[in-house]
mmCIF file of the N, C-alpha and C atoms, coordinates in Angstrom:
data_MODEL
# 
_entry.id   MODEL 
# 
loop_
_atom_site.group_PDB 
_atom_site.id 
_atom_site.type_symbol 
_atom_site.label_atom_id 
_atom_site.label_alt_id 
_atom_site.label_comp_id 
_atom_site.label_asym_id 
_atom_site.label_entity_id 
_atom_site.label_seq_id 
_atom_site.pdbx_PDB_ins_code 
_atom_site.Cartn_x 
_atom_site.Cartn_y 
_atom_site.Cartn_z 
_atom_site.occupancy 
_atom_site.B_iso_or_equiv 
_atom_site.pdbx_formal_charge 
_atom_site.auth_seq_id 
_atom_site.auth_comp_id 
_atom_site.auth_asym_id 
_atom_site.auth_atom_id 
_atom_site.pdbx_PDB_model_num 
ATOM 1   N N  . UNK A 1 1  ? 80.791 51.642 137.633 1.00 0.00 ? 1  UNK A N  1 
ATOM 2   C CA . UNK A 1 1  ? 81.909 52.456 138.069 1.00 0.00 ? 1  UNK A CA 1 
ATOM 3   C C  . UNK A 1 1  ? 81.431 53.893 138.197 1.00 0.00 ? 1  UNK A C  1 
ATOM 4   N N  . UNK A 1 2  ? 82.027 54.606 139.419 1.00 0.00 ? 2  UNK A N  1 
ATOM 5   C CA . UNK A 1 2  ? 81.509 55.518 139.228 1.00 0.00 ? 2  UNK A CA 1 
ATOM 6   C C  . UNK A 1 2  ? 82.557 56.947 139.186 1.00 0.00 ? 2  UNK A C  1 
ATOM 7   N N  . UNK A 1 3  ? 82.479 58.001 137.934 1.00 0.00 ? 3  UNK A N  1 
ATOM 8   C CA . UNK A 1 3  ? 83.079 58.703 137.689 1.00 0.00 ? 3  UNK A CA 1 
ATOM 9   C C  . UNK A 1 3  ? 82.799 59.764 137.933 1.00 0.00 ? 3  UNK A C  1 
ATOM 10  N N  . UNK A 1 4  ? 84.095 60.519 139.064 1.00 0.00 ? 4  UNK A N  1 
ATOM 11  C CA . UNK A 1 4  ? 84.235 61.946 139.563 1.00 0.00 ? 4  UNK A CA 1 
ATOM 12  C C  . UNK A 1 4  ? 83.602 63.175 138.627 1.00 0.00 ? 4  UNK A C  1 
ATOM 13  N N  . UNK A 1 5  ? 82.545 63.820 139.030 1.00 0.00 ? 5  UNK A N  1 
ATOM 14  C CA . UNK A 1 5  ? 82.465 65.166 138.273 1.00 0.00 ? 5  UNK A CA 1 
ATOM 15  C C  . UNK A 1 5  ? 83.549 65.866 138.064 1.00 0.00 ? 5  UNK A C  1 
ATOM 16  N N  . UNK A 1 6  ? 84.072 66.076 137.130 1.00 0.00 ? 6  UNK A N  1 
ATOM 17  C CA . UNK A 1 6  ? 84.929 67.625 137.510 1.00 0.00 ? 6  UNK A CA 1 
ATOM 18  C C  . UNK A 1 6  ? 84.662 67.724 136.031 1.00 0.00 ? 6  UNK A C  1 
ATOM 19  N N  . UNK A 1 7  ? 85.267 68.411 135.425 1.00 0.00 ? 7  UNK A N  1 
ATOM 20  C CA . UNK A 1 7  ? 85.524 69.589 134.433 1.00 0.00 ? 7  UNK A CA 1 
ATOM 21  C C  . UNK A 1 7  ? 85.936 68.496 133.240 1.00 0.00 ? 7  UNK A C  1 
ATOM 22  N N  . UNK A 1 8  ? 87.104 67.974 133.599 1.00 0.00 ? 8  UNK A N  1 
ATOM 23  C CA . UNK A 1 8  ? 87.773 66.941 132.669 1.00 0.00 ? 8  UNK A CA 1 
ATOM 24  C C  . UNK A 1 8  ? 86.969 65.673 132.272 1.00 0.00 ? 8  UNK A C  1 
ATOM 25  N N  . UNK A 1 9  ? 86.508 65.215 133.791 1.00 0.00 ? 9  UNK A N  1 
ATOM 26  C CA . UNK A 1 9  ? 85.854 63.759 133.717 1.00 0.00 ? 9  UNK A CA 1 
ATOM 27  C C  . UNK A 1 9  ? 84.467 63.972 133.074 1.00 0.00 ? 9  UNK A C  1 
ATOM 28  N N  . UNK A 1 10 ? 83.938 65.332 132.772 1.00 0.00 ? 10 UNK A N  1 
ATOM 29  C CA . UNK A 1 10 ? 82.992 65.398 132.079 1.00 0.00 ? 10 UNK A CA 1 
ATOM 30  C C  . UNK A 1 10 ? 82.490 64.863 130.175 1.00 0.00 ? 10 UNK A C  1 
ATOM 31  N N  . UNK A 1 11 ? 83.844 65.202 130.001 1.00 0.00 ? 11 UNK A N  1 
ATOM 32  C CA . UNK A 1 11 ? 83.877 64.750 128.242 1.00 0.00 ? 11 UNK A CA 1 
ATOM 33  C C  . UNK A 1 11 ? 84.123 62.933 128.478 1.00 0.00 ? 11 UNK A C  1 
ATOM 34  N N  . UNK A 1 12 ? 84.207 62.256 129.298 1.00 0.00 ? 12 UNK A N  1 
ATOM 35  C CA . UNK A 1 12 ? 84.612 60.643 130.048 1.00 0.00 ? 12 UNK A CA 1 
ATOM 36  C C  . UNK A 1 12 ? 83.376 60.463 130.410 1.00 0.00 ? 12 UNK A C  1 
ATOM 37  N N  . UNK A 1 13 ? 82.387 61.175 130.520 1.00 0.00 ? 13 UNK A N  1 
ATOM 38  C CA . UNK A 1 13 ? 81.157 60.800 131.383 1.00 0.00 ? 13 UNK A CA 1 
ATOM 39  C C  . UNK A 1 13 ? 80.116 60.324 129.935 1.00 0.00 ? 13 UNK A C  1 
ATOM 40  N N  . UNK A 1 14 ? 80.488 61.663 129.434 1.00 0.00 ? 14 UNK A N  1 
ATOM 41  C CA . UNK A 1 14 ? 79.549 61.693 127.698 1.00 0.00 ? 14 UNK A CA 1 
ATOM 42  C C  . UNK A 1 14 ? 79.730 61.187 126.749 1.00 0.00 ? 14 UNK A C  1 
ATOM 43  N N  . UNK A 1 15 ? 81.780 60.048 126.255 1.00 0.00 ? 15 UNK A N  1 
ATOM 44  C CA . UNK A 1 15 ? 81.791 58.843 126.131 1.00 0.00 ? 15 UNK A CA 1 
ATOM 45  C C  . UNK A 1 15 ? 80.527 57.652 126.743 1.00 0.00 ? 15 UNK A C  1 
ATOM 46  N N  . UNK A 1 16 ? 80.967 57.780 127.947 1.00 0.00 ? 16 UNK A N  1 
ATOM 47  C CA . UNK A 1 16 ? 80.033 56.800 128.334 1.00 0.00 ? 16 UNK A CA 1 
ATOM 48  C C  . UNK A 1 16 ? 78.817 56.199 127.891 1.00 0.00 ? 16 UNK A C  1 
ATOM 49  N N  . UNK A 1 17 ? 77.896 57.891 128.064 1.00 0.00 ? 17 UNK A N  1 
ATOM 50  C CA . UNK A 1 17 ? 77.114 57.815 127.600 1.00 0.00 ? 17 UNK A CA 1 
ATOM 51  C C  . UNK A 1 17 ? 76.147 57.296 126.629 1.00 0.00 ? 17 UNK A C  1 
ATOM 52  N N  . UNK A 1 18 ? 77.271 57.941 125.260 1.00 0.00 ? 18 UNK A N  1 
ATOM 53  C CA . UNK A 1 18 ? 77.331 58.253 124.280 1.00 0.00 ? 18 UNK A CA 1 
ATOM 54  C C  . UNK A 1 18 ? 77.244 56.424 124.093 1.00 0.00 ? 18 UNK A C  1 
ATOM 55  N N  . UNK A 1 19 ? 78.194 56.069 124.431 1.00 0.00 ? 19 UNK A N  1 
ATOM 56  C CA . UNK A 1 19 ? 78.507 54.238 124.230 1.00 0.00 ? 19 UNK A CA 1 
ATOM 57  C C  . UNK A 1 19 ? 77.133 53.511 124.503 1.00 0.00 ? 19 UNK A C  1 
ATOM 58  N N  . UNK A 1 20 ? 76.720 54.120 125.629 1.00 0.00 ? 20 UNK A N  1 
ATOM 59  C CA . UNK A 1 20 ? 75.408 53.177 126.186 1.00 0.00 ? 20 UNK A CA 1 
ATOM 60  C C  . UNK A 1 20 ? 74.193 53.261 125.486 1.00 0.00 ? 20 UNK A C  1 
ATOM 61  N N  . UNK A 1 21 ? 74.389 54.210 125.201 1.00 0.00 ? 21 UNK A N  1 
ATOM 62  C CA . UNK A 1 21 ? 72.941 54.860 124.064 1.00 0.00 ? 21 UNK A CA 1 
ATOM 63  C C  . UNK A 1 21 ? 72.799 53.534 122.884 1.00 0.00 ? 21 UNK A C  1 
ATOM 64  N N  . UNK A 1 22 ? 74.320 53.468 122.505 1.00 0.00 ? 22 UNK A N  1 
ATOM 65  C CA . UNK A 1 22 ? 74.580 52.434 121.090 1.00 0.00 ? 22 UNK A CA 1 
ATOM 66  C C  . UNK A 1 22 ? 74.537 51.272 121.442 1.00 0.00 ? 22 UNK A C  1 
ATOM 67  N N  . UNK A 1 23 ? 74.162 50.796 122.809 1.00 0.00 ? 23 UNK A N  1 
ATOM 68  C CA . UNK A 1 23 ? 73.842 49.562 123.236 1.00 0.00 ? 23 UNK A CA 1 
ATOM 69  C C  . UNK A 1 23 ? 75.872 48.767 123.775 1.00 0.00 ? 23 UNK A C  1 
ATOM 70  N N  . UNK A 1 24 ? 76.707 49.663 123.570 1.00 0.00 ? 24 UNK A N  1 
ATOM 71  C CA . UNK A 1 24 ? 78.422 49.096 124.021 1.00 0.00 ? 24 UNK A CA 1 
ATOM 72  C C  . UNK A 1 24 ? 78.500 49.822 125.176 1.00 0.00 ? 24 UNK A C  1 
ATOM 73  N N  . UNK A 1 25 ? 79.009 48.638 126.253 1.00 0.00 ? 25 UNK A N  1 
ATOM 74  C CA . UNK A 1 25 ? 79.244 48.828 127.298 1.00 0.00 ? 25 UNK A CA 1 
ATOM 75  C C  . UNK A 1 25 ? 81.126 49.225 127.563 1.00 0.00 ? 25 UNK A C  1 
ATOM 76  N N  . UNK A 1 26 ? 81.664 49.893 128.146 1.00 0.00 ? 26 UNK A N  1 
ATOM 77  C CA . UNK A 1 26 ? 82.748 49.871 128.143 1.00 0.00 ? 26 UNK A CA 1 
ATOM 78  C C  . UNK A 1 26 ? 83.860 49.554 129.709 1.00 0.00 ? 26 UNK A C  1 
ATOM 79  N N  . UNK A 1 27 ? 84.029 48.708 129.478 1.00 0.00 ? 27 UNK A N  1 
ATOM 80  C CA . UNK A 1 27 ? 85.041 47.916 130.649 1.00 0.00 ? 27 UNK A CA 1 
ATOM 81  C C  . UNK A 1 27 ? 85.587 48.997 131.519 1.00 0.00 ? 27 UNK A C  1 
ATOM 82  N N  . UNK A 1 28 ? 85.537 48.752 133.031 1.00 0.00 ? 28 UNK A N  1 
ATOM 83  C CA . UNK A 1 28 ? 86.118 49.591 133.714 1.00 0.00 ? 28 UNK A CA 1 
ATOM 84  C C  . UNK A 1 28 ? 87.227 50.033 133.655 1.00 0.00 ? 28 UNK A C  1 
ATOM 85  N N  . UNK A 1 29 ? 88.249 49.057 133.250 1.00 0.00 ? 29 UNK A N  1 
ATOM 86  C CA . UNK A 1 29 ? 89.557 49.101 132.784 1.00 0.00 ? 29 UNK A CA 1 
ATOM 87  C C  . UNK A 1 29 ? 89.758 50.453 131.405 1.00 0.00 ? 29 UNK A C  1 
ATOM 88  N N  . UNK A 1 30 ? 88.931 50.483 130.646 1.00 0.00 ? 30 UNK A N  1 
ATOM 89  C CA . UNK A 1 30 ? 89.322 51.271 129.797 1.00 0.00 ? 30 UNK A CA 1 
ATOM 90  C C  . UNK A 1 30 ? 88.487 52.353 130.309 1.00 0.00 ? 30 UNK A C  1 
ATOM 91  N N  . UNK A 1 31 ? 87.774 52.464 131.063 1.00 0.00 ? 31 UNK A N  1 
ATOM 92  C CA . UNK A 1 31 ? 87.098 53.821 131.618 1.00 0.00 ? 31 UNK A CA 1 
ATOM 93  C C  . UNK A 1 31 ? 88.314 54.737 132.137 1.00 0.00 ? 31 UNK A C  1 
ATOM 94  N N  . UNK A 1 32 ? 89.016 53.645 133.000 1.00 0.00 ? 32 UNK A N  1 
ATOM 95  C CA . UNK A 1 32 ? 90.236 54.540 133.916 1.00 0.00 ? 32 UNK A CA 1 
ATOM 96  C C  . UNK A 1 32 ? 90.953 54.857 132.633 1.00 0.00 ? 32 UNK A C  1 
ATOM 97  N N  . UNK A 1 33 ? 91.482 53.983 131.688 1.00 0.00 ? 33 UNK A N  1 
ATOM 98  C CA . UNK A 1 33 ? 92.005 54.812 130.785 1.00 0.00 ? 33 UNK A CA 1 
ATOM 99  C C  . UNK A 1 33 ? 91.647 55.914 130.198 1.00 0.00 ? 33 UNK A C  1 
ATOM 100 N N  . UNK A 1 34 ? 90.545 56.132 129.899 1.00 0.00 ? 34 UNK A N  1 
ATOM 101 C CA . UNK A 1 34 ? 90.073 57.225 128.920 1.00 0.00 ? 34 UNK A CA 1 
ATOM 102 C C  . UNK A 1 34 ? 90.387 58.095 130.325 1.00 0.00 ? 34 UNK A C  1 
ATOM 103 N N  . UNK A 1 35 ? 90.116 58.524 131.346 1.00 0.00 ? 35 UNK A N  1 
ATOM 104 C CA . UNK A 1 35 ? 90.094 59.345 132.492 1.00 0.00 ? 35 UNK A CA 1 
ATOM 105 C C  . UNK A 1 35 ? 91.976 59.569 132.486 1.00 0.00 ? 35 UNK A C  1 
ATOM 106 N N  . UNK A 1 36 ? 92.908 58.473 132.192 1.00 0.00 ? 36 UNK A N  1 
ATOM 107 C CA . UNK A 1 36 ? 94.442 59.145 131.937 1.00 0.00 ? 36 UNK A CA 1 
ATOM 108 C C  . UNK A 1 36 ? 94.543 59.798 130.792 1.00 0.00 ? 36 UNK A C  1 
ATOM 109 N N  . UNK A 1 37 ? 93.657 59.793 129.668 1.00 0.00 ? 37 UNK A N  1 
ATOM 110 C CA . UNK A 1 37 ? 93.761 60.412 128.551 1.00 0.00 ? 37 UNK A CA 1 
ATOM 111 C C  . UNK A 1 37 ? 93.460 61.763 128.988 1.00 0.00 ? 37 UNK A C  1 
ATOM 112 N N  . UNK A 1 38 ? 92.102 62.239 129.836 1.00 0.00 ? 38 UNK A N  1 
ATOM 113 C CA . UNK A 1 38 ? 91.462 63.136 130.187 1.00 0.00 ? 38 UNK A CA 1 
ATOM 114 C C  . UNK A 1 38 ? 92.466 64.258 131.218 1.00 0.00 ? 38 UNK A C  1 
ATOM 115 N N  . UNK A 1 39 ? 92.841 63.452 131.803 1.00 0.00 ? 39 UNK A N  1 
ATOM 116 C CA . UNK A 1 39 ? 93.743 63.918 132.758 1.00 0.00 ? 39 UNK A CA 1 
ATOM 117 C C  . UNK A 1 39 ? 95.227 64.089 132.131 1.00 0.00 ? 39 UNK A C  1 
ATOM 118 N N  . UNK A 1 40 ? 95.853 63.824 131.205 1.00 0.00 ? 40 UNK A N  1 
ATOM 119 C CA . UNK A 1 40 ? 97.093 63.977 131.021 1.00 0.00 ? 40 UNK A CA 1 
ATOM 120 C C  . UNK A 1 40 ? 97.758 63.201 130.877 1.00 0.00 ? 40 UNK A C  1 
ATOM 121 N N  . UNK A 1 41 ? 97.251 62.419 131.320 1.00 0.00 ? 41 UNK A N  1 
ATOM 122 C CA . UNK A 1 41 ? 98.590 60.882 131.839 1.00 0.00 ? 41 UNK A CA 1 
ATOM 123 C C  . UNK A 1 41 ? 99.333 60.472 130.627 1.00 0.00 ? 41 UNK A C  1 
ATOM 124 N N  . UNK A 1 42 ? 98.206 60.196 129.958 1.00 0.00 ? 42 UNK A N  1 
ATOM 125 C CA . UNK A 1 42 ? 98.581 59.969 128.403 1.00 0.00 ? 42 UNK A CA 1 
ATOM 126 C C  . UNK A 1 42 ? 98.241 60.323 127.149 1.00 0.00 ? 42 UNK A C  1 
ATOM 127 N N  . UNK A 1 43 ? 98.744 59.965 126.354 1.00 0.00 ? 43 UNK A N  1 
ATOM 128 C CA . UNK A 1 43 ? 97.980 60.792 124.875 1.00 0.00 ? 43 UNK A CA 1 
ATOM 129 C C  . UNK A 1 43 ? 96.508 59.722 124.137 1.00 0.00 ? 43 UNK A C  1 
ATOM 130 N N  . UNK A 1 44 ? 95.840 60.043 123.476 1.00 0.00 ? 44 UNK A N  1 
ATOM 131 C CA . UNK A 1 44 ? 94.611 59.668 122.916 1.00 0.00 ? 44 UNK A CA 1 
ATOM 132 C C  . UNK A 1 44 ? 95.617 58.723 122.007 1.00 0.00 ? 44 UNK A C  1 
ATOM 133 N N  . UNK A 1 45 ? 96.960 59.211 121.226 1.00 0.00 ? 45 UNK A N  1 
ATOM 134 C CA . UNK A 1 45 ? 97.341 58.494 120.750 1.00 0.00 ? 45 UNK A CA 1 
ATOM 135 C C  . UNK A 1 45 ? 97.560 57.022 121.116 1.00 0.00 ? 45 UNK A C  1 
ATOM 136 N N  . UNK A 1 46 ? 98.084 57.402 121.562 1.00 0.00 ? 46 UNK A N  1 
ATOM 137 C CA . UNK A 1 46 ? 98.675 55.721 122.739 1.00 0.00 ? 46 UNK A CA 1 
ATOM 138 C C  . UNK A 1 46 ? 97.997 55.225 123.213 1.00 0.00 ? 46 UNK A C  1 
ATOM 139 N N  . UNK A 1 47 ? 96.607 55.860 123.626 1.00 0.00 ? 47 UNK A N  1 
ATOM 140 C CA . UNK A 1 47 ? 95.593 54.534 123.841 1.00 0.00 ? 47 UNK A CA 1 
ATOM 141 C C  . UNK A 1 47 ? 95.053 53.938 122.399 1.00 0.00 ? 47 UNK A C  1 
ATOM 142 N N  . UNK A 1 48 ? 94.482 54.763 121.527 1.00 0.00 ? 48 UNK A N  1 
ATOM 143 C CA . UNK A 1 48 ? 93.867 54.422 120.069 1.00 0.00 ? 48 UNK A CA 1 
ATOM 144 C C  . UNK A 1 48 ? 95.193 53.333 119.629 1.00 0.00 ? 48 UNK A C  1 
ATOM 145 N N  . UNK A 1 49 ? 96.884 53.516 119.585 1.00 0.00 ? 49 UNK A N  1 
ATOM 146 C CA . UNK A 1 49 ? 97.456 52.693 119.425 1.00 0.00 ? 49 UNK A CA 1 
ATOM 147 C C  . UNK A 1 49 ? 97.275 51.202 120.354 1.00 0.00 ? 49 UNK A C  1 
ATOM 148 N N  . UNK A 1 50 ? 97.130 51.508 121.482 1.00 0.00 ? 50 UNK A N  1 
ATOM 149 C CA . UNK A 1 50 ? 97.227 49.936 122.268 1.00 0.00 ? 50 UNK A CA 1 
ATOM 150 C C  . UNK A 1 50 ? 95.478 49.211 121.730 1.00 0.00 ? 50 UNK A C  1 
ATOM 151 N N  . UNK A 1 51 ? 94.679 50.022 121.458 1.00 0.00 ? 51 UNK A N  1 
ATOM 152 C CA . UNK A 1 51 ? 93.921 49.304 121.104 1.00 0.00 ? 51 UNK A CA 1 
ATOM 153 C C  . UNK A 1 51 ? 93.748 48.752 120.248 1.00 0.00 ? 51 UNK A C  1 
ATOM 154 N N  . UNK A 1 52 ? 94.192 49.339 118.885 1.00 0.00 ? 52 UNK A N  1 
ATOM 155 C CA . UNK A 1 52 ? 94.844 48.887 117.566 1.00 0.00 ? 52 UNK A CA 1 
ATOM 156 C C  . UNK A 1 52 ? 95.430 47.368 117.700 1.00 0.00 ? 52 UNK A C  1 
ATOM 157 N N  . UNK A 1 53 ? 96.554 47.366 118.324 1.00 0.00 ? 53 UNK A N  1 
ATOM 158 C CA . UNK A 1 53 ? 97.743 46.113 118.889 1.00 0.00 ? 53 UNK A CA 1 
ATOM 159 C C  . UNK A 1 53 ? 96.309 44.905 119.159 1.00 0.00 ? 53 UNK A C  1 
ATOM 160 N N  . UNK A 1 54 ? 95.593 45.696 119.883 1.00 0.00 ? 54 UNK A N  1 
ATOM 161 C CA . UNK A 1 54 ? 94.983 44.756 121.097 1.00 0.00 ? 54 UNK A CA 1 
ATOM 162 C C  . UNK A 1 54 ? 93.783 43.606 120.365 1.00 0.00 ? 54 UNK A C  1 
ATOM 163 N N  . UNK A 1 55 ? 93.199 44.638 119.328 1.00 0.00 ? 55 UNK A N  1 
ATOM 164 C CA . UNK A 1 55 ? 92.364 43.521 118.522 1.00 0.00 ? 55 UNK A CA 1 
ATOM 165 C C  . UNK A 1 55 ? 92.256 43.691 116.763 1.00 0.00 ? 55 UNK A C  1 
ATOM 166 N N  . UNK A 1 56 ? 93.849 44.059 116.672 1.00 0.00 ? 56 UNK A N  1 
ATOM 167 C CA . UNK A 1 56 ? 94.295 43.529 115.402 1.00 0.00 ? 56 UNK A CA 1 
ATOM 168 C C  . UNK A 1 56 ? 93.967 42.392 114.725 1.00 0.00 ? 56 UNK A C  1 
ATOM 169 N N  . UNK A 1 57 ? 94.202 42.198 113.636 1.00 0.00 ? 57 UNK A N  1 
ATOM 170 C CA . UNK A 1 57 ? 93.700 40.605 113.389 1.00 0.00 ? 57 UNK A CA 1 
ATOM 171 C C  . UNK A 1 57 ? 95.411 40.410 112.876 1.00 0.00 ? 57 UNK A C  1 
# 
């Protein structure tokens, strides 16, 4: 996937990164998310919550 330079998508880029270095790849699907976090759309909360939900035991 490939993610827009700008200003915002920069701290989204260095996730990335940051992930790949540690050998975790991260799904395109949650890329665009972290990029609504980045952008406004939504809060860090509400994603860290849906992910919580998502692989709860």
């Amino acid at each position: 996937m490939t993610v827009k330079c700008t200003e915002k998508n920069q701290s989204v880029k260095n996730v990335i990164a940051t992930m790949a270095v540690e050998d975790m790849y991260l799904s395109k699907e949650f890329v665009s998310k972290l990029i609504e976090v980045a952008s406004g759309k939504r809060s860090s909360e509400e994603l860290r919550q849906e992910v919580i939900r998502k692989y709860a035991r």
